[in-house]
C-alpha positions in Angstrom: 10.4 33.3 5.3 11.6 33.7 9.2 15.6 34.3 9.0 15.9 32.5 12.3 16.1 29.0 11.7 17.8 26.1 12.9 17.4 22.2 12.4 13.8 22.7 13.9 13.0 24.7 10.5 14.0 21.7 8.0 12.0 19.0 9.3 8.3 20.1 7.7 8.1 21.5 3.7 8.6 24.7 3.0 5.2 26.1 3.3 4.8 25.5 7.1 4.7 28.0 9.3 5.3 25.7 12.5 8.5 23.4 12.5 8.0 20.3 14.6 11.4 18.6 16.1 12.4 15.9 18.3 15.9 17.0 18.3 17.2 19.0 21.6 16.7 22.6 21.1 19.7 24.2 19.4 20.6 27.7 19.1 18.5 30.2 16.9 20.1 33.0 15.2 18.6 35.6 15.6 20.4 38.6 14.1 23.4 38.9 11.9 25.5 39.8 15.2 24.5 36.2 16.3 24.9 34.8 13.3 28.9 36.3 13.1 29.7 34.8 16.7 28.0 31.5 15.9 29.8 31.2 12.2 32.8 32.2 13.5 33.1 34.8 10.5 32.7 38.5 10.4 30.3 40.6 8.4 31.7 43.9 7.2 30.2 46.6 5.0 32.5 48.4 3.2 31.7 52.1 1.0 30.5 50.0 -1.5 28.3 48.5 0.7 29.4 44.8 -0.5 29.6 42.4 2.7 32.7 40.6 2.9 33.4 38.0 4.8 36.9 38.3 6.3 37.4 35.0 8.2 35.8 33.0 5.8 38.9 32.2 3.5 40.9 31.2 6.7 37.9 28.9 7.4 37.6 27.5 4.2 41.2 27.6 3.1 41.2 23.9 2.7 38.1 22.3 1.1 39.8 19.0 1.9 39.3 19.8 5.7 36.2 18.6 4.8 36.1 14.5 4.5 33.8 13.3 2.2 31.1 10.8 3.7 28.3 8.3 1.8 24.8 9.4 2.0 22.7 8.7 4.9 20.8 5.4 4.8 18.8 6.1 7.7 15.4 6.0 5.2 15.4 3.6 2.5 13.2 7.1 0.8 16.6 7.6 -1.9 14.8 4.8 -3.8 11.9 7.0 -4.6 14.6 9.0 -6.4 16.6 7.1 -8.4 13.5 4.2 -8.7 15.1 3.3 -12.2 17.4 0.9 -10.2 20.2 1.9 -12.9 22.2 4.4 -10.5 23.3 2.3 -7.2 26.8 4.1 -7.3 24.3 7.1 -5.0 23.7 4.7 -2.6 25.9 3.1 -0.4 26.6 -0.9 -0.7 27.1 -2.4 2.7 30.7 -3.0 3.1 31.1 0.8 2.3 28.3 1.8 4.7 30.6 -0.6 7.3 33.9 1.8 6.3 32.5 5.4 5.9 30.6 7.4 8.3 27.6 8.8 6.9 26.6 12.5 7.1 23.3 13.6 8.8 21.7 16.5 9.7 22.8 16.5 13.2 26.3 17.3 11.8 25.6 20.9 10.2 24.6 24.1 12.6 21.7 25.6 10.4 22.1 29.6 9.6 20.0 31.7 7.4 18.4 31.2 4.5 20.2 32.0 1.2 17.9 31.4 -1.5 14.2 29.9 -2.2 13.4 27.8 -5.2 10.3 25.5 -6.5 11.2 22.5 -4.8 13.3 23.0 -2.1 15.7 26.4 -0.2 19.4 26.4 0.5 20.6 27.8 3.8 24.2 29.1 4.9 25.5 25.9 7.3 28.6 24.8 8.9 29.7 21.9 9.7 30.8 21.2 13.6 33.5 19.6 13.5 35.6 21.7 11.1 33.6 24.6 11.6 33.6 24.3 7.5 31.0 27.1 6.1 28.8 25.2 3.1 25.8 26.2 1.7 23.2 23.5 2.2 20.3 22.9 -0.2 17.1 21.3 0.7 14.7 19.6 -2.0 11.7 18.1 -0.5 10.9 14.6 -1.6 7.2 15.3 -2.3 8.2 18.2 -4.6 10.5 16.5 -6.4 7.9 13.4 -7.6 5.3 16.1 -7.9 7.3 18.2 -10.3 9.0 15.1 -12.0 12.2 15.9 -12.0 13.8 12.7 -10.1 15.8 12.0 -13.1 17.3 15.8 -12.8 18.3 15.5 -9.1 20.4 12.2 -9.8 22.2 13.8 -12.5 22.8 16.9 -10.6 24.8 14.6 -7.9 26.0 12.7 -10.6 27.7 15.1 -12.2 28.5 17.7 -9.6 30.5 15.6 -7.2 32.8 14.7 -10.3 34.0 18.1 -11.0 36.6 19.9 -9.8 37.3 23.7 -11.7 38.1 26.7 -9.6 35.0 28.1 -11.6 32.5 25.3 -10.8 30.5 25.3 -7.5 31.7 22.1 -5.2 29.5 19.8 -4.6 31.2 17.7 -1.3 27.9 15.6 -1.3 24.9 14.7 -0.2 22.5 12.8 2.0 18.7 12.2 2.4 16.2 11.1 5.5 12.1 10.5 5.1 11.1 13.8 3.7 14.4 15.8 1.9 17.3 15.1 -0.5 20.3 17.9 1.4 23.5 19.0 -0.8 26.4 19.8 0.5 27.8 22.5 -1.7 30.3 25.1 -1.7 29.7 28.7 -0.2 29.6 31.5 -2.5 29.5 35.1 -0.3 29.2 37.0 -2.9 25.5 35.7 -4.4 24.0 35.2 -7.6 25.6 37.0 -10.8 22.2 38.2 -11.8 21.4 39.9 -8.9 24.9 41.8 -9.0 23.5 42.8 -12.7 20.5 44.1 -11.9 22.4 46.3 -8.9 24.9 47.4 -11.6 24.6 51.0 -13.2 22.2 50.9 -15.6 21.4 47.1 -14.9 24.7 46.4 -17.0 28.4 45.5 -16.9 30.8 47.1 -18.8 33.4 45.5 -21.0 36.0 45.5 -18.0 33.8 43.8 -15.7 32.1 41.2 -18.3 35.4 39.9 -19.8 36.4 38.1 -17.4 33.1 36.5 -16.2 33.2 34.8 -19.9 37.2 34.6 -20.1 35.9 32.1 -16.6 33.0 30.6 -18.1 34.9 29.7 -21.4 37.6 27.9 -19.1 35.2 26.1 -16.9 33.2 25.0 -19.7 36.3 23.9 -21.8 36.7 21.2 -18.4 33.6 20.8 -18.5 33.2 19.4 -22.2 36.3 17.7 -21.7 34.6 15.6 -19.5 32.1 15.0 -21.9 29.4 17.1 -19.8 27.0 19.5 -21.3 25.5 22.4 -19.0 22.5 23.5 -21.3 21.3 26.1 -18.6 24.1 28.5 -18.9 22.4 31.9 -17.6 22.9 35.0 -15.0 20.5 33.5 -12.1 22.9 30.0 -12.9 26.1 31.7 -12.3 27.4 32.7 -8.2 30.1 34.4 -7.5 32.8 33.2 -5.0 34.6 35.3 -2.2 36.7 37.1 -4.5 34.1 37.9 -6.7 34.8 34.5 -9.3 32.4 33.3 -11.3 31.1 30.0 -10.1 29.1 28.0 -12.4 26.2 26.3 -10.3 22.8 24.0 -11.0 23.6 21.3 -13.0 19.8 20.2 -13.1 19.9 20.7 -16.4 23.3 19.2 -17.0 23.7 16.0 -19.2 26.8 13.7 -19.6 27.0 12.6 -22.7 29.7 11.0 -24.2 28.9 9.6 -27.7 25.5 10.7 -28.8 23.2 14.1 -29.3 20.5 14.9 -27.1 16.9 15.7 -28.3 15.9 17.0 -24.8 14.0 20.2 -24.8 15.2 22.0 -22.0 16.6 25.4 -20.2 15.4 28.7 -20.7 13.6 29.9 -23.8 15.5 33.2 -23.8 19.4 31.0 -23.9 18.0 28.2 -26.3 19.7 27.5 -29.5 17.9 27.3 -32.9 18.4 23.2 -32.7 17.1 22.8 -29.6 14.3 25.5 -30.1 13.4 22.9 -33.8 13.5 19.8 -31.3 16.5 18.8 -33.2 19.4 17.0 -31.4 21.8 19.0 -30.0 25.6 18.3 -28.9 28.1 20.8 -26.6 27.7 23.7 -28.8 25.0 24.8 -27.0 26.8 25.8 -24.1 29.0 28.1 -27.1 25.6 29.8 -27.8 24.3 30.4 -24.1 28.5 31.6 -24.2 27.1 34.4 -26.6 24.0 34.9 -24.8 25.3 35.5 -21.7 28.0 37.8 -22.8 25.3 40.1 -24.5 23.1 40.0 -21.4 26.0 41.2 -19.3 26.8 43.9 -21.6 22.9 45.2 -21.6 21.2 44.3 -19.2 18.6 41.7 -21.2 18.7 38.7 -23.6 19.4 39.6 -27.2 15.9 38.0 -28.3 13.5 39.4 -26.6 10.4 39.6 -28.1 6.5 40.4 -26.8 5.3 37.0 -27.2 6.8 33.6 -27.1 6.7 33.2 -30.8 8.5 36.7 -31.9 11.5 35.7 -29.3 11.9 31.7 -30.8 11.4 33.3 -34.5 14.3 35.4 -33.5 16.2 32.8 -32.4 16.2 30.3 -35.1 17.1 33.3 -37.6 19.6 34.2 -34.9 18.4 38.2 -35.3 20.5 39.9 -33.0 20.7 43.6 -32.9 23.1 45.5 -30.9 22.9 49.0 -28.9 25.3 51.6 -29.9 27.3 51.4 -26.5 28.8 47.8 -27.1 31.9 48.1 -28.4 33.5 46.6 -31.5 35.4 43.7 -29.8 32.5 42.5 -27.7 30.1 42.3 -30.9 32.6 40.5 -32.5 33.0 38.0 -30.2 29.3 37.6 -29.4 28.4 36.9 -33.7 31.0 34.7 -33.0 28.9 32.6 -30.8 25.5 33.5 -31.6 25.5 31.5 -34.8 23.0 29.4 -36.5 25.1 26.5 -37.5 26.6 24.4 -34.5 29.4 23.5 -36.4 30.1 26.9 -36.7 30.2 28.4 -33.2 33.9 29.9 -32.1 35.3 27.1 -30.0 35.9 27.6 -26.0 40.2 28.3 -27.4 38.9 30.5 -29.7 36.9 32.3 -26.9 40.0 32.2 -24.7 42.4 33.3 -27.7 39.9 36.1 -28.6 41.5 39.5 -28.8 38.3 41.4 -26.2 39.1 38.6 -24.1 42.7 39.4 -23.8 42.5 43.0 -24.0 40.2 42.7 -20.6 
């Protein structure tokens, strides 16, 4: 994919190779030298060869800075989204439309890309008036109906905008034209959490490091249920990590809000499933307490604890939840995993208990 993009880049899918534009010609960054004068940050490699960005938390000291706007109504298009009629709170209704200036893409200056996914990219952006970094995600239209997953990318908005944790990405909104659905989400500098794992020694944390990734997770999660929403995708590639090297729990494709009943929804990744979901049976917020477990054993060694060579072995280990552990992990950190990793919902350490647990503490 060509680093150098600007709004030019966004109008066409992702698999052009020529970007047609009406809009004036904007400036193109070209290297990371441009892209530091531009952003108004600065990229600095340190011995450990982490970039940090220095300026950024003076930029984005206050999220608030920010003002939240309704979606674009430029394109009627949102409709082909949410076509069940049974979410109008995403669009506009006039009187607000009259009140509330919208955003468009003519607001953002367009950096480099940050990530590539099925159905859409994200991009680092900033927004010109504040000069307020974000991270802007792009899902094509087309790609969305072809993959059904319209339901998905209301509930992500749903849900996402709603939340506010320290340990949750931000999502400060979103707007839409004939061809994309954009998300206006919080920056995190420091990347994905399974790409830092993979980089790590061995291609695995130690207890230091781990701890407090799932001392994070438990806390965000505990909101999280409070609110009555289930995650159901908890895993490495799901998890960002903020300037300061937070966790930040991201995606919420897979999220659910649901307040007084159990899912039956087969969804997430094999390798983080549950045994109730893996037997199609309903499933409430204890499966975010088993991707908990999961998780922290994944951190700790680098894979899943039920891998398997086919698709059967690894769901037969699941539903028996056989779990073996390598020598290295230590006492506390298996405790606390067999904790989570249990058969029986009902049974699953709570989010306190994770909080209250002595690994946790001692970390």
């Amino acid at each position: 994919m060509d680093t150098n993009l600007n709004h030019k880049n966004l109008i066409q899918g992702s698999t052009s190779k020529q970007f047609k534009s009406n809009q004036k010609k904007e400036n193109v960054y070209r290297n990371e030298e441009k892209l530091e004068n531009n952003f108004g940050y600065k990229n600095s490699k340190t011995t450990d060869g982490i970039i940090h960005f220095e300026a950024l938390d003076k930029k984005n000291a206050d999220a608030q800075n920010l003002v939240p706007r309704e979606p674009s109504s430029e394109s009627k298009s949102l409709k082909e989204i949410d076509n069940t009629n049974n979410n109008d709170k995403l669009r506009p209704s006039n009187k607000q439309s009259n009140q509330t200036k919208k955003w468009t893409l003519t607001d953002f200056e367009i950096g480099k890309p940050l990530g590539k996914g099925k159905f859409g990219n994200v991009y680092l952006a900033r927004e010109k008036r504040t000069k307020f970094i974000i991270a802007m995600k792009v899902l094509f239209i087309n790609q969305i109906e072809e993959g059904k997953i319209e339901h998905q990318v209301r509930r992500e908005i749903e849900i996402q905008t709603h939340l506010r944790h320290p340990n949750i990405l931000r999502m400060y909104g979103y707007f839409y034209d004939d061809r994309r659905v954009y998300f206006i989400l919080e920056f995190a500098p420091n990347g994905e959490l399974y790409k830092a794992l993979k980089a790590a020694p061995n291609g695995r944390f130690d207890d230091k490091r781990t701890a407090p990734y799932i001392r994070q997770l438990a806390d965000a999660m505990k909101y999280c249920h409070s609110k009555k929403v289930i995650h159901r995708d908890i895993k490495p590639e799901n998890l960002l990590l903020g300037r300061d090297g937070e966790l930040k729990i991201a995606d919420f494709g897979w999220s659910v809000h649901a307040p007084s009943s159990r899912r039956e929804t087969l969804c997430g990744t094999l390798d983080y499933l549950p045994p109730e979901m893996v037997l199609g049976k309903s499933h409430d917020h204890t499966v975010d307490l088993w991707g908990a477990g999961v998780l922290c054993y994944e951190l700790l060694t680098g894979n899943p604890p039920f891998m398997a060579k086919t698709y059967e072995g690894t769901r037969s280990k699941i539903v028996n939840a056989q779990c073996t552990f390598p020598n290295y992990v230590s006492e506390g950190a298996r405790d606390l995993i067999s904790k989570l990793i249990v058969v029986k919902p009902e049974q699953r350490l709570p989010w306190d208990g994770v909080l209250a647990h002595p690994w946790i503490l001692q970390h």
